[in-house]
C-alpha positions in Angstrom: 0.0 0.0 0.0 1.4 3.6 -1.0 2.3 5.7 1.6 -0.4 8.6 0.0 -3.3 6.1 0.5 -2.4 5.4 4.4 -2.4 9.2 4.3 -5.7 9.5 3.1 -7.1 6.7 5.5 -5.8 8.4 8.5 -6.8 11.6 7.0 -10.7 10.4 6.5 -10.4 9.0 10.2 -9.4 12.5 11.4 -11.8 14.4 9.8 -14.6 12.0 10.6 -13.9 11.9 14.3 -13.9 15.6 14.2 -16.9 15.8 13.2 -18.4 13.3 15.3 -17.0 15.8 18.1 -18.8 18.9 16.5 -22.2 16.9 16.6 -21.3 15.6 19.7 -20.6 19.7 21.0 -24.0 20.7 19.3 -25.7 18.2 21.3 -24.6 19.5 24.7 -25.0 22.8 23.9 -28.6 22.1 22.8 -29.3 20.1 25.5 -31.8 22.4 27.1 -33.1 23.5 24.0 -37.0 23.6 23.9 -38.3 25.0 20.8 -36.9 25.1 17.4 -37.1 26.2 14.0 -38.9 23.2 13.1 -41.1 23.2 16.2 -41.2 21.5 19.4 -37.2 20.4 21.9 -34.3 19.9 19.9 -33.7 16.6 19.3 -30.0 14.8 19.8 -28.1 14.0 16.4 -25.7 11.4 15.5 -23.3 10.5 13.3 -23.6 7.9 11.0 -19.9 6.5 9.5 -19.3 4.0 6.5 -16.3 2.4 5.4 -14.5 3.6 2.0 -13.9 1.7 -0.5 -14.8 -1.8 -1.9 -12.0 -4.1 -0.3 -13.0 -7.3 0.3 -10.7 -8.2 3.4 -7.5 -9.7 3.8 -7.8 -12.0 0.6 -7.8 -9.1 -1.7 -5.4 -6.9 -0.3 -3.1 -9.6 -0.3 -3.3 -11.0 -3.9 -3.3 -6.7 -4.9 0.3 -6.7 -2.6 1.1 -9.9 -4.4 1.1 -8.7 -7.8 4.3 -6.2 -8.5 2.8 -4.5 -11.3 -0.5 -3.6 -9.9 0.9 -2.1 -6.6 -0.2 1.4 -5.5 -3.4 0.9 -7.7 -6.1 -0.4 -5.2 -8.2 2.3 -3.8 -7.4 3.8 0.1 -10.1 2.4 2.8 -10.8 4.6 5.2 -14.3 6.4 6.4 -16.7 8.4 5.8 -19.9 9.9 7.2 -23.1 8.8 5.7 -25.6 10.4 7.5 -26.1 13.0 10.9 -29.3 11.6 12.2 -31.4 12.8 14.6 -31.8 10.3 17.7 -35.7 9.3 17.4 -35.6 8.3 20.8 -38.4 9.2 23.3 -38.4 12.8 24.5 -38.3 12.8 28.3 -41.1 15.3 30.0 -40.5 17.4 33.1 -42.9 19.1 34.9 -42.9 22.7 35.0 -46.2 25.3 34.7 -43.9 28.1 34.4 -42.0 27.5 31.5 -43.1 29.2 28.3 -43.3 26.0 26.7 -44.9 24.1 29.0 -48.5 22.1 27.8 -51.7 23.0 29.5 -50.8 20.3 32.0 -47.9 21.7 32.7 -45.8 19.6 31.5 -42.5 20.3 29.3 -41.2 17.8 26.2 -37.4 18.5 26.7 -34.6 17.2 24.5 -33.1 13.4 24.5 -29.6 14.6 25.0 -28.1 13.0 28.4 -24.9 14.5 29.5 -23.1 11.3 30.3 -23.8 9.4 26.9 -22.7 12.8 25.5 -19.6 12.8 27.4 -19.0 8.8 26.7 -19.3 9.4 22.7 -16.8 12.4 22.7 -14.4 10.2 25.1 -14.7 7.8 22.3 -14.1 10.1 19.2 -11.5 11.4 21.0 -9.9 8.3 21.8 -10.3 7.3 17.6 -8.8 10.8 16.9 -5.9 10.1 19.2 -4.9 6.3 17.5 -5.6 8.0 14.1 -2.4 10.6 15.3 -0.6 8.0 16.6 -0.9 6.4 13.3 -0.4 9.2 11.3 3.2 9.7 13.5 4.0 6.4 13.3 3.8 6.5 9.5 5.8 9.7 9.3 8.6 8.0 11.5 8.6 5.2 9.1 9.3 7.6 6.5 12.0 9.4 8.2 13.7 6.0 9.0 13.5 4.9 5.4 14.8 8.0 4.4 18.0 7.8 6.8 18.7 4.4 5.1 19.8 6.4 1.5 22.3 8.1 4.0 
């Protein structure tokens, strides 16, 4: 595999991840958010990812490695985002007559953002960002090494 196309996988990993953390950020800011544009609590979004590429596992990647001539030509893997979804989980209800949106029971529809699955998903993107780094630095110190060979 060409160093360029481990470049792009990392780079699609990166850029995924960081938007999984801007979604993730929207979320928790909008996490007290009852009314919108579109009417009624804001409702929590998520990020849909997809792998790139058609590889078909280990079998294929081998036999493309295998043949000398054809080496460099497969297609980079990597990610991509499909889809930011909302959540269509159940909106919880709290009760309070004196908020402007509440029903004539009293009763408030607020958003289904939790704060602690919030801060579990960006613990988790942040985690992926930080192995996609560490394999981005890894790669560049393989290229510095190969480079210090032709010394």
């Amino acid at each position: 595999m060409a160093f360029a196309s481990i470049m792009n996988i990392v780079g699609s990993g990166l850029t995924a991840e960081q938007l999984r953390l801007d979604v993730i950020s929207e979320n928790i800011t909008n996490m007290n958010t009852t009314r919108t544009e579109g009417g009624g609590p804001y409702r929590r979004k998520v990020v849909r990812f997809e792998a790139e590429a058609d590889r078909d596992g280990f079998r294929r990647a081998l036999a493309a490695a295998m043949d000398a001539s054809n080496r460099g030509a497969e297609k980079a893997g990597g990610v991509r985002v499909t889809d930011i979804l909302e959540d269509p989980s159940d909106l919880p209800v709290t009760f309070d007559p004196d908020h402007p949106d509440a029903n004539e029971d009293g009763y408030v529809e607020m958003p289904n953002v939790t704060l602690v699955k919030e801060i579990a998903d960006a613990m988790a993107a942040t985690q992926a960002y930080s192995a996609n780094v560490t394999a981005f630095n890894t790669l560049k110190t393989v290229l510095q090494r190969g480079l210090e060979i032709g010394r």
